[in-house]
PDB file of N, CA, C and O in Angstrom:
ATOM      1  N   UNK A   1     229.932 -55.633 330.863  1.00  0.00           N
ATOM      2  CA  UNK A   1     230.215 -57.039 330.682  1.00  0.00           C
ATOM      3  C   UNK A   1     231.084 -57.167 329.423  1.00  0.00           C
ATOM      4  O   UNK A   1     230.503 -57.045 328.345  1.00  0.00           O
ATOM      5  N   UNK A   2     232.040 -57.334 329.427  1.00  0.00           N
ATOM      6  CA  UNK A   2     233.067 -58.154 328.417  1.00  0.00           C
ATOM      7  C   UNK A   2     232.901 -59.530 327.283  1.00  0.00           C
ATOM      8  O   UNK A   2     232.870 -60.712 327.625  1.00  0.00           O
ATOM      9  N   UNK A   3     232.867 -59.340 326.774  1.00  0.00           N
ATOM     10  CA  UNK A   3     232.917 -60.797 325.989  1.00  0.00           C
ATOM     11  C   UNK A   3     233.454 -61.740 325.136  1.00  0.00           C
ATOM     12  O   UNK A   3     232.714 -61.868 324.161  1.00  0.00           O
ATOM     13  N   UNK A   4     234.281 -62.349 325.092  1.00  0.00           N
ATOM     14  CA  UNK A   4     235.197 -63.504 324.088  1.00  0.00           C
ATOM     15  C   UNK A   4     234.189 -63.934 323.686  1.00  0.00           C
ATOM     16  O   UNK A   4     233.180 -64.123 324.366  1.00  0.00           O
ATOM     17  N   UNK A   5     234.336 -64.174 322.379  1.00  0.00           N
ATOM     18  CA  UNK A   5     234.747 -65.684 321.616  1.00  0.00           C
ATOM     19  C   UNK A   5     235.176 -66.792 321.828  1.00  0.00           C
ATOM     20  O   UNK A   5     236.396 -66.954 321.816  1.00  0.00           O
ATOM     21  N   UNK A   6     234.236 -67.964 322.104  1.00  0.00           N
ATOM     22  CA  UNK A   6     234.976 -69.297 322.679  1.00  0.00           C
ATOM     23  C   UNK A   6     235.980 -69.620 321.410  1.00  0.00           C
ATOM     24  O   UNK A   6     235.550 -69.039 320.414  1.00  0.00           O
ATOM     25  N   UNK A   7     236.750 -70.097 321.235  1.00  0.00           N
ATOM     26  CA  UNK A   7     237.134 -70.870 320.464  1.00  0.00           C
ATOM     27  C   UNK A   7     236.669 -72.036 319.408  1.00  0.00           C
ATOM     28  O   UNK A   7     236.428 -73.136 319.904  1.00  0.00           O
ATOM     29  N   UNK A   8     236.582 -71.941 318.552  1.00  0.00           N
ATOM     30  CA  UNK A   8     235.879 -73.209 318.093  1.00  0.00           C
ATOM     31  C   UNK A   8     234.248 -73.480 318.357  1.00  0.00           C
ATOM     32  O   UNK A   8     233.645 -74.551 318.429  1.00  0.00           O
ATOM     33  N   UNK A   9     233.776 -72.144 318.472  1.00  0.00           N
ATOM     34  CA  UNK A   9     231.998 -72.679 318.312  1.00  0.00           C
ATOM     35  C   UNK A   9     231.558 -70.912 318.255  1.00  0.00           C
ATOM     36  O   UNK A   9     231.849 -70.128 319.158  1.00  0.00           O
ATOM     37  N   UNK A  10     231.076 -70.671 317.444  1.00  0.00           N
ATOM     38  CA  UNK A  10     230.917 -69.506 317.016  1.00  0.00           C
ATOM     39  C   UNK A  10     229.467 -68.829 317.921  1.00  0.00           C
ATOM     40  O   UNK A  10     229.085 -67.665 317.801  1.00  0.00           O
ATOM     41  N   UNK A  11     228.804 -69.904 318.838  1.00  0.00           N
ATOM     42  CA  UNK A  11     227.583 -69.267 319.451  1.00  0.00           C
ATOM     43  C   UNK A  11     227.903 -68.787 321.135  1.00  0.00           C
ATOM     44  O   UNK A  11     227.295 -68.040 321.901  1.00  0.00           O
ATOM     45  N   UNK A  12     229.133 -69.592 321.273  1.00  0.00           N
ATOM     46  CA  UNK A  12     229.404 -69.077 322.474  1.00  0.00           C
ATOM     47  C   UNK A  12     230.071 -68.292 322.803  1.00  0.00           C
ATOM     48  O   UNK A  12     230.988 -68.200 321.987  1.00  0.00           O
ATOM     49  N   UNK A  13     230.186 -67.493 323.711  1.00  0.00           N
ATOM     50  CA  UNK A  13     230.953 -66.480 324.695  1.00  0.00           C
ATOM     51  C   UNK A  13     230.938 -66.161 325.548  1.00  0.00           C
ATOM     52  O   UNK A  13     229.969 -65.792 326.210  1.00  0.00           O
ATOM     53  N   UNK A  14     232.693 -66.223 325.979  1.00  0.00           N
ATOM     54  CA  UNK A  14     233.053 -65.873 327.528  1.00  0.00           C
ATOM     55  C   UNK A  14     232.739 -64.943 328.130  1.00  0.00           C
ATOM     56  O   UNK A  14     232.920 -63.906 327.493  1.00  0.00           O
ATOM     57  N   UNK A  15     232.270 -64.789 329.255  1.00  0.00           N
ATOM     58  CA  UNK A  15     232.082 -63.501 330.161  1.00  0.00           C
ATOM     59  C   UNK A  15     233.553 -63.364 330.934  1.00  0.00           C
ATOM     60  O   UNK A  15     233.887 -63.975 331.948  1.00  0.00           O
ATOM     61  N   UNK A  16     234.143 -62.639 330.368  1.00  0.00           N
ATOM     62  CA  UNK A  16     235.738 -62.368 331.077  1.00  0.00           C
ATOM     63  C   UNK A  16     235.573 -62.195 332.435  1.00  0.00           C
ATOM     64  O   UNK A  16     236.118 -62.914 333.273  1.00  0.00           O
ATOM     65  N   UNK A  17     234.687 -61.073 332.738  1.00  0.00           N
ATOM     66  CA  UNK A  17     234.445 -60.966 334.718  1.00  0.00           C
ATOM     67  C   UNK A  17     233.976 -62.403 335.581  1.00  0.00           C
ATOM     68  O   UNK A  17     234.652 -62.852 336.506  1.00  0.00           O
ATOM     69  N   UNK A  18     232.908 -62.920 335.178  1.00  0.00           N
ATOM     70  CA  UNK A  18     232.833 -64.095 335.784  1.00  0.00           C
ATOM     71  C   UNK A  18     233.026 -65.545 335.460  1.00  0.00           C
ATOM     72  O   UNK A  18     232.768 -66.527 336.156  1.00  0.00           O
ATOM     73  N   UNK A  19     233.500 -65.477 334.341  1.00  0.00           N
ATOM     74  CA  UNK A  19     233.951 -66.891 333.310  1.00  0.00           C
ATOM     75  C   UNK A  19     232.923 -67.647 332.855  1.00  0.00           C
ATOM     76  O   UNK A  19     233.095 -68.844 332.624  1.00  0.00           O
ATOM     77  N   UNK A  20     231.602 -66.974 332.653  1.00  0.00           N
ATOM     78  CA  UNK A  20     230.378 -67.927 332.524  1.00  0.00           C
ATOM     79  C   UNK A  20     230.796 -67.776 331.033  1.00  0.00           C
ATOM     80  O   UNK A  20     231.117 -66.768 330.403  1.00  0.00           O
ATOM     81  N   UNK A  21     230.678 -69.351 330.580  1.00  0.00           N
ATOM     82  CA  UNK A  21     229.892 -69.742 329.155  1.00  0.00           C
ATOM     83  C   UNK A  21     228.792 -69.008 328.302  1.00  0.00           C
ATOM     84  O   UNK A  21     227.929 -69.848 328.046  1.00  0.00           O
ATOM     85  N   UNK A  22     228.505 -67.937 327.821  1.00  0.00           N
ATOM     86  CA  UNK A  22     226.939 -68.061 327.545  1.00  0.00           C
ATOM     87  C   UNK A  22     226.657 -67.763 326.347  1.00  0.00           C
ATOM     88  O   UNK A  22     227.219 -66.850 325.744  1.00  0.00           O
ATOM     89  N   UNK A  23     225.167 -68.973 325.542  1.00  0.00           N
ATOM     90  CA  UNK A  23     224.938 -69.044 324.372  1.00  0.00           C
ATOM     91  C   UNK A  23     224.295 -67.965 323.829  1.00  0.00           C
ATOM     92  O   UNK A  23     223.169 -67.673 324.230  1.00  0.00           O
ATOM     93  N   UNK A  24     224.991 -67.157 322.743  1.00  0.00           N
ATOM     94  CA  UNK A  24     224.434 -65.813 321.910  1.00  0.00           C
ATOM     95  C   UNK A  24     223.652 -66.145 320.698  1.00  0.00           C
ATOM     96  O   UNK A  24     223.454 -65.237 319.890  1.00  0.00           O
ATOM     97  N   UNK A  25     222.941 -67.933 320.350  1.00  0.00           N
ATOM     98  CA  UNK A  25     222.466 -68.213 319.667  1.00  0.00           C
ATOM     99  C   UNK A  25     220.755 -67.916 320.319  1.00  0.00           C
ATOM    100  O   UNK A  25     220.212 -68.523 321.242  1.00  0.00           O
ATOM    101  N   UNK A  26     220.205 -66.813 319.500  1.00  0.00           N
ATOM    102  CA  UNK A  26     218.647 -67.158 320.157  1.00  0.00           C
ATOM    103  C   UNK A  26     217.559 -67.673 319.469  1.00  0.00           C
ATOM    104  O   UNK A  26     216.404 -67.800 319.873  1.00  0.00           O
ATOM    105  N   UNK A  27     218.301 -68.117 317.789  1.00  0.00           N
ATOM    106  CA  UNK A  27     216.988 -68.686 317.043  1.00  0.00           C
ATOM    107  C   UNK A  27     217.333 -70.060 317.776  1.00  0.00           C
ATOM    108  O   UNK A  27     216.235 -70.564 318.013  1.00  0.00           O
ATOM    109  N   UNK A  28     218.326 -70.895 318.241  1.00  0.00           N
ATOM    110  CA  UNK A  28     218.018 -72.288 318.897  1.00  0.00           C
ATOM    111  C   UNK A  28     217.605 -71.993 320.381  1.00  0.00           C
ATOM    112  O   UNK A  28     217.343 -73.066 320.924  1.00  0.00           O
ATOM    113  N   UNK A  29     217.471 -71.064 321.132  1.00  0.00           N
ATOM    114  CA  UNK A  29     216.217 -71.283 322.167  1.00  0.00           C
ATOM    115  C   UNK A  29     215.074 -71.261 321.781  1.00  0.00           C
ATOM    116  O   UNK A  29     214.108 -71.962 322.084  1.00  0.00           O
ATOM    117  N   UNK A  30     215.228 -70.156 320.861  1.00  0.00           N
ATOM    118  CA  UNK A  30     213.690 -69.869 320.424  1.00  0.00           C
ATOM    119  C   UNK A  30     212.879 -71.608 319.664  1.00  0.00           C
ATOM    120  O   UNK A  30     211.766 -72.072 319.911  1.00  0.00           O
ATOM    121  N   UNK A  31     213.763 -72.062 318.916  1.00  0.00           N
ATOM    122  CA  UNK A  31     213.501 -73.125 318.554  1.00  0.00           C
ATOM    123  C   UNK A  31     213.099 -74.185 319.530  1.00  0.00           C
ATOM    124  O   UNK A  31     212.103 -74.862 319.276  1.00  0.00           O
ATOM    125  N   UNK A  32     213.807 -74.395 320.657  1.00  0.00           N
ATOM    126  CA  UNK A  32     213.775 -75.033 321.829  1.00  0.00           C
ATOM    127  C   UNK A  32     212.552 -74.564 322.352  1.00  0.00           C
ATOM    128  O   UNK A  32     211.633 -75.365 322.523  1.00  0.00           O
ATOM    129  N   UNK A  33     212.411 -73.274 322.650  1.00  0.00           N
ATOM    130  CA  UNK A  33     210.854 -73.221 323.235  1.00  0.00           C
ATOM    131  C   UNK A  33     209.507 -73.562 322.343  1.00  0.00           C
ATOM    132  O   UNK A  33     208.408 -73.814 322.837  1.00  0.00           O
ATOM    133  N   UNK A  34     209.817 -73.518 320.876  1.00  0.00           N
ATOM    134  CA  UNK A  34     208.608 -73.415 320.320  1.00  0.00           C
ATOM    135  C   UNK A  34     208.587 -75.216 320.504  1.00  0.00           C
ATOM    136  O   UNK A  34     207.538 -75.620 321.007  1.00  0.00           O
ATOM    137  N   UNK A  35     209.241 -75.909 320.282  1.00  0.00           N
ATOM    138  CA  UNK A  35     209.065 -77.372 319.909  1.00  0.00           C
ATOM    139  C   UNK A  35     208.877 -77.936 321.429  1.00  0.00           C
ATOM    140  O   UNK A  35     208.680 -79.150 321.476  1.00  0.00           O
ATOM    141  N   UNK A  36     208.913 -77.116 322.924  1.00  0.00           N
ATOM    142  CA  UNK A  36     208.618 -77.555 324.194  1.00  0.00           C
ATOM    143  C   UNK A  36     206.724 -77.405 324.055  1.00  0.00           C
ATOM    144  O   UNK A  36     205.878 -78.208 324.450  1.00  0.00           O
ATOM    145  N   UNK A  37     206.521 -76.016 323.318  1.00  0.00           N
ATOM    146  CA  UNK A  37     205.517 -75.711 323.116  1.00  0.00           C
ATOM    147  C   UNK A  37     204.022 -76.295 322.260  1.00  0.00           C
ATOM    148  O   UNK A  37     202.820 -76.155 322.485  1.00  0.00           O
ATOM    149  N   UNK A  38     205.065 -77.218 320.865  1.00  0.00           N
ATOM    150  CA  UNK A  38     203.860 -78.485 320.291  1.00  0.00           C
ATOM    151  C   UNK A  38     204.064 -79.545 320.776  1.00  0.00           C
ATOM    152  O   UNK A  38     203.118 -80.314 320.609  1.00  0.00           O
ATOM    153  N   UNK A  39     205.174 -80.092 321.502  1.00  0.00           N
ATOM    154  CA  UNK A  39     204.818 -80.857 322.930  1.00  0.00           C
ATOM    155  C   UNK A  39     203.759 -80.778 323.655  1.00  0.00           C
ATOM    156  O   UNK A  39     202.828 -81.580 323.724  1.00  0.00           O
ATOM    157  N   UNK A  40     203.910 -79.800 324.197  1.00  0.00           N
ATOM    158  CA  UNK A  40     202.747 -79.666 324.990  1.00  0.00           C
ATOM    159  C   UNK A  40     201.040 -78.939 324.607  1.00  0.00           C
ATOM    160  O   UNK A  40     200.071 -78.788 325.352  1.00  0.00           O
ATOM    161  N   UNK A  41     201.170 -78.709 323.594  1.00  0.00           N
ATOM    162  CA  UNK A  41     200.317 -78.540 322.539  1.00  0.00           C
ATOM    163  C   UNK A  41     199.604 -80.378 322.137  1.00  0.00           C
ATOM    164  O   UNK A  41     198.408 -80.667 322.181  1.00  0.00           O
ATOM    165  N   UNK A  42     200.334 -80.997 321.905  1.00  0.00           N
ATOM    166  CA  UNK A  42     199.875 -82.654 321.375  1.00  0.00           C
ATOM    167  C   UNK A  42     199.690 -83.249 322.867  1.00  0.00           C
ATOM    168  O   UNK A  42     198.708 -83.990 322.890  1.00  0.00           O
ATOM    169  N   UNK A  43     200.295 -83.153 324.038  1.00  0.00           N
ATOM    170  CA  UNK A  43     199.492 -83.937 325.019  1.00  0.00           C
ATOM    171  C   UNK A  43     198.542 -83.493 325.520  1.00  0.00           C
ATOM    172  O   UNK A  43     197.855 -84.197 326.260  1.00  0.00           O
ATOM    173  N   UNK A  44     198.179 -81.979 325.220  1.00  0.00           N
ATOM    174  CA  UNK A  44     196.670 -81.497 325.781  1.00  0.00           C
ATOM    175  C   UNK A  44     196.017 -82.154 324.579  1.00  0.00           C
ATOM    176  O   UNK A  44     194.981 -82.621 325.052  1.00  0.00           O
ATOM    177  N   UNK A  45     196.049 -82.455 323.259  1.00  0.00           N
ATOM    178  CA  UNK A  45     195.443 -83.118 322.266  1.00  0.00           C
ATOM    179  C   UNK A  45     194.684 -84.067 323.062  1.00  0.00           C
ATOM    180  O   UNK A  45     193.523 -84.012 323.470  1.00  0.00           O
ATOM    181  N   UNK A  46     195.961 -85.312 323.250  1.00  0.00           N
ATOM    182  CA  UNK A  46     195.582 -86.409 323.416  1.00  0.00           C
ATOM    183  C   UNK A  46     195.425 -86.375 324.991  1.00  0.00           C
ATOM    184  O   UNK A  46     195.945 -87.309 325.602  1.00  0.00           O
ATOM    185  N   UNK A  47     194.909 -85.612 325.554  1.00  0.00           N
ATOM    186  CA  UNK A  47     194.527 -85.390 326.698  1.00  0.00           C
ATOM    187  C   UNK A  47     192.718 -85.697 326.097  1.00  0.00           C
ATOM    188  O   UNK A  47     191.772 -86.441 326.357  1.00  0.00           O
ATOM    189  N   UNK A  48     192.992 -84.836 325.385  1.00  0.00           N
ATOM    190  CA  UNK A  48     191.155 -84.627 325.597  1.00  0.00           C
ATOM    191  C   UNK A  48     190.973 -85.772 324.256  1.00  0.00           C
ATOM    192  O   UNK A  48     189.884 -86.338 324.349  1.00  0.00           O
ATOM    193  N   UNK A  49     191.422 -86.024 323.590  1.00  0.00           N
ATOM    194  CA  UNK A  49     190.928 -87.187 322.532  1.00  0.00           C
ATOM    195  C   UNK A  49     190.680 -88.442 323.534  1.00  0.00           C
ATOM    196  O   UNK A  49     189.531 -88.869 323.426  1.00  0.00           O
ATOM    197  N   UNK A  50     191.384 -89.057 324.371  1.00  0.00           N
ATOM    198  CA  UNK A  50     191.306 -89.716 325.410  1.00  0.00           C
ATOM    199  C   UNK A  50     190.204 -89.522 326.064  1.00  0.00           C
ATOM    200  O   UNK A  50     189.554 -90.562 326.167  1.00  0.00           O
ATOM    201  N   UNK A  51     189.617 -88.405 326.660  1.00  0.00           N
ATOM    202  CA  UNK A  51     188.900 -87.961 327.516  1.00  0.00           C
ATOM    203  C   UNK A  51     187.151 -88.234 326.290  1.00  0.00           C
ATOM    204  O   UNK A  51     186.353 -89.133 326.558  1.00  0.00           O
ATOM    205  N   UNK A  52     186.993 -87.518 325.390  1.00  0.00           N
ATOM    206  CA  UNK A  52     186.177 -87.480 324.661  1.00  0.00           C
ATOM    207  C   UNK A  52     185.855 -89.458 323.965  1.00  0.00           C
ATOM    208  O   UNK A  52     184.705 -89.787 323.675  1.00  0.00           O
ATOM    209  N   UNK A  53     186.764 -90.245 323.854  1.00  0.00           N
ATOM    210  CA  UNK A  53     186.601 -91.385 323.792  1.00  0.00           C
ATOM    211  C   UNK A  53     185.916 -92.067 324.870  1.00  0.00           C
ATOM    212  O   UNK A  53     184.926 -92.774 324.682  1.00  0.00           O
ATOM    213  N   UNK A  54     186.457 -91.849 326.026  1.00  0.00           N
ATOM    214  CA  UNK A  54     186.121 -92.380 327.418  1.00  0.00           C
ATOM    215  C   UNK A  54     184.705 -91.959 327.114  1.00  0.00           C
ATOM    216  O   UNK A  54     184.028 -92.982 327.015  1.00  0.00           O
ATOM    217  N   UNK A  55     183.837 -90.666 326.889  1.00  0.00           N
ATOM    218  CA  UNK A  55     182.725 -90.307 327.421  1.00  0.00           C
ATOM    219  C   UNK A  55     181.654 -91.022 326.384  1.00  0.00           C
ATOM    220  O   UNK A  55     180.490 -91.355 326.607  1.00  0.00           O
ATOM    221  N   UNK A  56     182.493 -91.156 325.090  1.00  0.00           N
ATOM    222  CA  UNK A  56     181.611 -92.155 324.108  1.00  0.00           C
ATOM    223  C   UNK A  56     181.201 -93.417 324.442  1.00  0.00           C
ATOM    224  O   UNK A  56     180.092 -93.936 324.316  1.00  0.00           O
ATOM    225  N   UNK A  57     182.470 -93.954 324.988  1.00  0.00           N
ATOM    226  CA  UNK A  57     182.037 -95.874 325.554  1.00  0.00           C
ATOM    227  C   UNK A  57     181.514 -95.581 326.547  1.00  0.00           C
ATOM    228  O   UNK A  57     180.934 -96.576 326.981  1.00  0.00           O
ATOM    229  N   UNK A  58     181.355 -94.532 327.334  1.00  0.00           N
ATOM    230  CA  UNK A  58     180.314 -94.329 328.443  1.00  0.00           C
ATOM    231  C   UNK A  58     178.603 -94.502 327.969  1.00  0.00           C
ATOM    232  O   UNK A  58     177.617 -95.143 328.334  1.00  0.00           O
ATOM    233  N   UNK A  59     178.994 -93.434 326.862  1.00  0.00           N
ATOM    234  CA  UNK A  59     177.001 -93.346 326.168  1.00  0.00           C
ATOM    235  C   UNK A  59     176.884 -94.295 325.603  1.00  0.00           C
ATOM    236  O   UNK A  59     175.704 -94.646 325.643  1.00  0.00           O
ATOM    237  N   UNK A  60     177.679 -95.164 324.889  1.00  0.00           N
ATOM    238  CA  UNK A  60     177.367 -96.285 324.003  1.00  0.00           C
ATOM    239  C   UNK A  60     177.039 -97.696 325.552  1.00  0.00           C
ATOM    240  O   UNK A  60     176.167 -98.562 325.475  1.00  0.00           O
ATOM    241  N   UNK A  61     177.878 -97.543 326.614  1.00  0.00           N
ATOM    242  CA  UNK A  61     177.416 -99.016 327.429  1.00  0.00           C
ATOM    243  C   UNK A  61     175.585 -98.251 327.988  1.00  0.00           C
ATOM    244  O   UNK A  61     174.768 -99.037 328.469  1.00  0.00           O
ATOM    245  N   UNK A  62     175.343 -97.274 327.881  1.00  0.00           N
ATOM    246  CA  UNK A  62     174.487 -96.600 328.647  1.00  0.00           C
ATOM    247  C   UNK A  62     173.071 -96.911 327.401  1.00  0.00           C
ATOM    248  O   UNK A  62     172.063 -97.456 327.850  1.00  0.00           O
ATOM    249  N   UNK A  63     173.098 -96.647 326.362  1.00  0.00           N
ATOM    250  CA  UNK A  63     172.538 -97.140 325.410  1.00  0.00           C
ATOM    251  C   UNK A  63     172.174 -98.607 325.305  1.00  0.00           C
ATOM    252  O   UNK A  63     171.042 -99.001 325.024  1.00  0.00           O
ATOM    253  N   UNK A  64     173.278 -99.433 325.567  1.00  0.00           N
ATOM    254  CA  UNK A  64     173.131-100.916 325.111  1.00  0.00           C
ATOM    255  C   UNK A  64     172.112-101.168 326.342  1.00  0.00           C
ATOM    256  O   UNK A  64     170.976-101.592 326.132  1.00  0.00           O
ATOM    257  N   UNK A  65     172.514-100.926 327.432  1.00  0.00           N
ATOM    258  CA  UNK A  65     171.399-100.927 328.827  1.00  0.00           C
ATOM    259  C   UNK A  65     170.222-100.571 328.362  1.00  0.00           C
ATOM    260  O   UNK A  65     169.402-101.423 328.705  1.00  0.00           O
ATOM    261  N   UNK A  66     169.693 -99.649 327.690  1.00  0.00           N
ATOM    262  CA  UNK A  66     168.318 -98.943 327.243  1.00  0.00           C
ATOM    263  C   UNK A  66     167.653 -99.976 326.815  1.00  0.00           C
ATOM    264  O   UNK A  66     166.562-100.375 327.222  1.00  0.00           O
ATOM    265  N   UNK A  67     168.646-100.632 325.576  1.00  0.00           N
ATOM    266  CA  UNK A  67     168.102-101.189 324.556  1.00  0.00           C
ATOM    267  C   UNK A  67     167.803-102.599 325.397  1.00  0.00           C
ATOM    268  O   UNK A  67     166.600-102.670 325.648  1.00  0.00           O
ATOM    269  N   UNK A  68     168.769-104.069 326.050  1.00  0.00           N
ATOM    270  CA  UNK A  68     168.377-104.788 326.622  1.00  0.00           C
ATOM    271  C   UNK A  68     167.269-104.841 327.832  1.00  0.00           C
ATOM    272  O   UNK A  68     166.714-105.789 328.388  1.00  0.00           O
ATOM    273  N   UNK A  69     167.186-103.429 328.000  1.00  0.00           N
ATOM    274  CA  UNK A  69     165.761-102.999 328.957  1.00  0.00           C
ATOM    275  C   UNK A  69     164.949-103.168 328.008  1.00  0.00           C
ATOM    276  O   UNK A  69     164.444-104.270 328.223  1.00  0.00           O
ATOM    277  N   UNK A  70     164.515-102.737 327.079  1.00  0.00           N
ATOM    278  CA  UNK A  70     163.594-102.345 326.212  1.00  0.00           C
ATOM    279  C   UNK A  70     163.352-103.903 325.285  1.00  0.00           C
ATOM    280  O   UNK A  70     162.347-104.043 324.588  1.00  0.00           O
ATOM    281  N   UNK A  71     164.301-104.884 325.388  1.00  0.00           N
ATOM    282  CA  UNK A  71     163.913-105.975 324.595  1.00  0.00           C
ATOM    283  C   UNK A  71     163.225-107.126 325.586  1.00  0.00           C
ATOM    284  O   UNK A  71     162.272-107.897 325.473  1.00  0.00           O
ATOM    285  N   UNK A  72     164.363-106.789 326.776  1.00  0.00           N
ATOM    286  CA  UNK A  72     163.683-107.736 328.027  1.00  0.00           C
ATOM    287  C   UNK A  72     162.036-107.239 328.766  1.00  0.00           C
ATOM    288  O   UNK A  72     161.574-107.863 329.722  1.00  0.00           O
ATOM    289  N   UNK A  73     161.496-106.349 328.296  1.00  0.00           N
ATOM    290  CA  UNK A  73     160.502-105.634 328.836  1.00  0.00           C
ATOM    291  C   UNK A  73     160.632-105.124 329.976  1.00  0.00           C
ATOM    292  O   UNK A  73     159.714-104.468 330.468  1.00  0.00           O
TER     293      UNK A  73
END
């Protein structure tokens, strides 16, 4: 495989045989994957912070029931 120098952007280069574009920068994929990665790192967060809230106002309406049982006899 052959390779140019694009002109004017120092991360790219030509593949002379098939004319593909391709980026020789790999700390910005790498960057790109890690920041896809605390993406999806923070919505499993607030996946389960969500989830763990829900199960609280569950025990707390389940409680208040106990208690208006327990006052109404």
């Amino acid at each position: 495989m052959e390779l140019r120098p694009v002109e004017g952007n120092k991360d790219l280069v030509r593949d002379l045989k098939t004319g593909a574009i391709l980026n020789v920068n790999t700390e910005a994929s790498l960057g790109i994957k890690h920041a896809k990665q605390n993406r999806q790192r923070s919505k499993e967060q607030l996946e389960t912070n969500t989830s763990d809230i829900n199960s609280i106002k569950n025990e707390l309406t389940e409680i208040k029931t106990m208690l208006r049982t327990l006052i109404n006899g």
